[in-house]
Steps between C-alpha positions, in 0.01 A plus 500: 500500500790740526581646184830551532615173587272388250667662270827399591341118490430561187855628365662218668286243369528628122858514562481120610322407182773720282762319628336162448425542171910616438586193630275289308658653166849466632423106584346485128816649367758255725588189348530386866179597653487222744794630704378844473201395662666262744682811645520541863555838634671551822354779717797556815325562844616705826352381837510815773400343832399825725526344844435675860839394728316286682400252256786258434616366145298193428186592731146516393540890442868517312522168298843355442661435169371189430130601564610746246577252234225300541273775414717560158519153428111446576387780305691326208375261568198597455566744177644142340101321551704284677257555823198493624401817450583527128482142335461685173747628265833613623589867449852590395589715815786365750583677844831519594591673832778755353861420470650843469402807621446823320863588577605180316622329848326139659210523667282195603196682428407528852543823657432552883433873655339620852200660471454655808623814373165510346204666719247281622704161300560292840234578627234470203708385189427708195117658391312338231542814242103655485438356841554748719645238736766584776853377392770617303481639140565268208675783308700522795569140543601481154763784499682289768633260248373515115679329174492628177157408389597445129777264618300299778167394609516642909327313761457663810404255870375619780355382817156688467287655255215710688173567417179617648283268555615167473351178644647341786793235449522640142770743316578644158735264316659712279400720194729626174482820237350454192757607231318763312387662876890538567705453233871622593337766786742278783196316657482243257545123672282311728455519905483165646397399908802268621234280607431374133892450465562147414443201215080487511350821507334629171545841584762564293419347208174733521687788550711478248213459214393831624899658431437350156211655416223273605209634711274267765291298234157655659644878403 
């Protein structure tokens, strides 16, 4: 109902279907189409766990390395139909915690910083953007520790994401940008809980349909 991201749906949609059909006469044109097609593209991920002091590596709230990996490797999982919640076709996107930084050193593609130099983070985590929730800005979260967003897909965890009004015993998993609503602005990436950290949750693999474009099939 908003026109303006309605339009913006729009332009990013007919861009989608311009691109398609450029492929489609490149694969016409390639005497080795098959390949072409078979291509996987790599897509390098940063992990920034924002942990309170208290919270030890490889507790519920800051999940260790492995935990870490076992997200990646599910959501491949899962991005390959090789799971159960895609036993389609497998789409030709790999995740790959990053290798190198932007600086060209080794990195593990796990980054660790305190974010109690963030109002309201230990107390509250970070505010649901639009909720009006007590906690600490996302934009402010964010500026803590942010990649090059045409280099890496960021991840940021956290302990808590608030929100007015939620039930009892429940929380907000995580939630992502949609690229045309960012684009290189600095907040592109997805916010994850660190409860959802591990080899089983869906969460990701939901979220990151949304940084490629997709909206909730009921919008």
């Amino acid at each position: 109902k908003d026109p303006v991201m309605s339009q913006k749906i729009n332009e990013f949609n007919s861009a989608i279907l311009a691109k398609e059909n450029q492929i489609r006469a490149l694969r016409r044109n390639m005497k080795n189409a098959d390949i072409v097609g078979n291509e996987i593209y790599e897509i390098p991920v940063i992990v920034h766990v924002i942990y309170r002091p208290a919270d030890a590596i490889g507790s519920k709230n800051n999940p260790s390395d492995a935990s870490i990996q076992a997200m990646i490797d599910h959501l491949n999982e899962v991005y390959a139909g090789g799971n159960n919640f895609n036993t389609g076709s497998s789409l030709p996107f790999r995740f790959k915690l990053a290798q190198r930084t932007p600086q060209c050193t080794f990195t593990t593609g796990i980054e660790r910083i305190d974010g109690s130099s963030l109002s309201n983070f230990n107390t509250d985590g970070i505010s649901l953007p639009g909720s009006g929730a007590s906690g600490a800005k996302e934009s402010d979260m964010k500026k803590l520790s942010l990649w090059p967003v045409t280099s890496y897909y960021n991840i940021w965890v956290v302990w808590k994401i608030n929100a007015i009004g939620l039930p009892t015993n429940s929380f907000i998993s995580g939630y992502a940008n949609l690229p045309f609503s960012s684009g290189v602005s600095g907040s592109d990436g997805a916010v994850l809980n660190a409860l959802i950290v591990n080899g089983i949750s869906s969460t990701l693999p939901h979220e990151m349909g949304h940084a490629m474009g997709l909206l909730h099939t009921f919008e």
